[in-house]
C-alpha positions in Angstrom: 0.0 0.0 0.0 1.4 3.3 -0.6 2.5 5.8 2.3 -0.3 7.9 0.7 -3.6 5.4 1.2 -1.8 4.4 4.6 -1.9 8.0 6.2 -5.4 8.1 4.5 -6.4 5.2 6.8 -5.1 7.0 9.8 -7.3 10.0 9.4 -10.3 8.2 8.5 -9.4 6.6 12.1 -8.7 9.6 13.6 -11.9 11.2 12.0 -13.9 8.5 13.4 -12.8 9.0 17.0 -13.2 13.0 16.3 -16.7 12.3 15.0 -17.3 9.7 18.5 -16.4 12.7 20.9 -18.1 14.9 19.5 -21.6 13.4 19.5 -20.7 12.7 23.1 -20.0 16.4 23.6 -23.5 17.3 22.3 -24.8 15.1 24.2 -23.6 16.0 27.4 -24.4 19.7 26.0 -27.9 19.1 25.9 -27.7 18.0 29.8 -26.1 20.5 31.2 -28.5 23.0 28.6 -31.5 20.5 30.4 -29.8 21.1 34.0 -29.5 24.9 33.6 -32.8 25.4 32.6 -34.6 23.4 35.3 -32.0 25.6 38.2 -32.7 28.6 35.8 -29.0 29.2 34.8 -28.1 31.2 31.7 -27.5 28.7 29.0 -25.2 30.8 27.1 -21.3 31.4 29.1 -19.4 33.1 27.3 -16.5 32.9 30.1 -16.4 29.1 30.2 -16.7 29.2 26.1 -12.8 31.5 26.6 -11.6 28.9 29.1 -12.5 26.0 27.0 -11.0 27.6 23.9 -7.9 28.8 25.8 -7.4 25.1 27.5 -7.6 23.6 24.1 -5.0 25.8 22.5 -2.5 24.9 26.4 -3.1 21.0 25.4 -2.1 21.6 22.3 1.0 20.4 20.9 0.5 22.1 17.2 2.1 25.1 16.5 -1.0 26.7 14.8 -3.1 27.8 17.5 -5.0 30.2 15.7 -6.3 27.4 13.4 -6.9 25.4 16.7 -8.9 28.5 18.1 -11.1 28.9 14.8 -12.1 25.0 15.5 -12.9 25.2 19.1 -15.3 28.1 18.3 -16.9 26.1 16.0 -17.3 23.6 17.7 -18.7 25.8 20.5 -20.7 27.5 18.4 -22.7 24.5 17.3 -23.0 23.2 21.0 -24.3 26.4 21.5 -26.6 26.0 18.6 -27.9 22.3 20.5 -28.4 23.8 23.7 -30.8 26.0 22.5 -33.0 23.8 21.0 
């Protein structure tokens, strides 16, 4: 197999376990949103949203942490989006 198709196979692995954790974080999104509605908590947290983006970028080993910033938002942002529904 070439180098090529074999580093292919390790993203679509890695994209599977990406794809895992994140329906895991949605789900545990909707219960806390669930939680914070019944103790009548602001759903929205925009300091814990800048602590989870800025522990993200200290784990990180990659030297682009803007790129890893712009993902973390996302990825935020459509949490956010599932809380609210």
């Amino acid at each position: 197999m070439e180098e090529i198709e074999v580093i292919r196979l390790e993203i679509d692995e890695v994209d599977e376990k990406i794809v895992e954790f994140l329906n895991k974080r949605l789900n545990l999104v909707r219960e806390l949103s669930r939680l914070k509605k019944v103790q009548g908590i602001d759903i929205i947290d925009k300091q814990r949203e800048k602590e989870v983006i800025e522990r993200a970028i200290q784990l990180s080993s990659h030297e682009n942490k803007e790129a890893l910033s712009k993902i973390y938002s996302e990825i935020i942002n459509a949490c956010r989006d599932a809380q609210e529904e």
